[in-house]
C-alpha positions, 0 to 999 in steps of 0.5 A, a space after each residue: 799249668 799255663 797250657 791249661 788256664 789257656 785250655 779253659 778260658 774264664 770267660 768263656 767258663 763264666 759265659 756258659 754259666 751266665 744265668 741272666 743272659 736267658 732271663 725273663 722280665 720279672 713282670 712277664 713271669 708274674 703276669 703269666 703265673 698269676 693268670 694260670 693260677 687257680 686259689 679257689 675251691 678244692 685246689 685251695 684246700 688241698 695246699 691247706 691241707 699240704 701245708 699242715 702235713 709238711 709242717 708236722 713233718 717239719 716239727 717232728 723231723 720226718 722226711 717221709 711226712 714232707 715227702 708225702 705233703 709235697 706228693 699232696 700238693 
């Protein structure tokens, strides 16, 4: 049991999981995601749409309706 604690070192288990060690800047993803982001005219429309289908989906428990909404969306 020893050989294999040895075998995988936590850290180094925990170090290649580490999810905030590639992070963004929480202000940076922001910026960018609200400069290349279009809420006008027909793609407005389409979400509007999506989201009334998923929510029927959701109501009547249809897996292949939410589906469906986010291929809509």
């Amino acid at each position: 049991m020893s050989t294999l604690r040895q075998f995988i070192n936590p850290l180094a288990v925990r170090r290649l999981f580490d999810l905030t060690e590639d992070a963004q800047e929480y202000s940076a993803v922001v910026e960018e995601v609200s400069r290349n982001v279009v809420f006008r005219g027909t793609n407005l429309w389409i979400l509007m749409f999506a989201i009334v289908i998923c929510s029927v989906g959701l109501n009547v428990n249809s897996t292949a309706v939410i589906i469906g909404a986010m291929l809509i969306s």
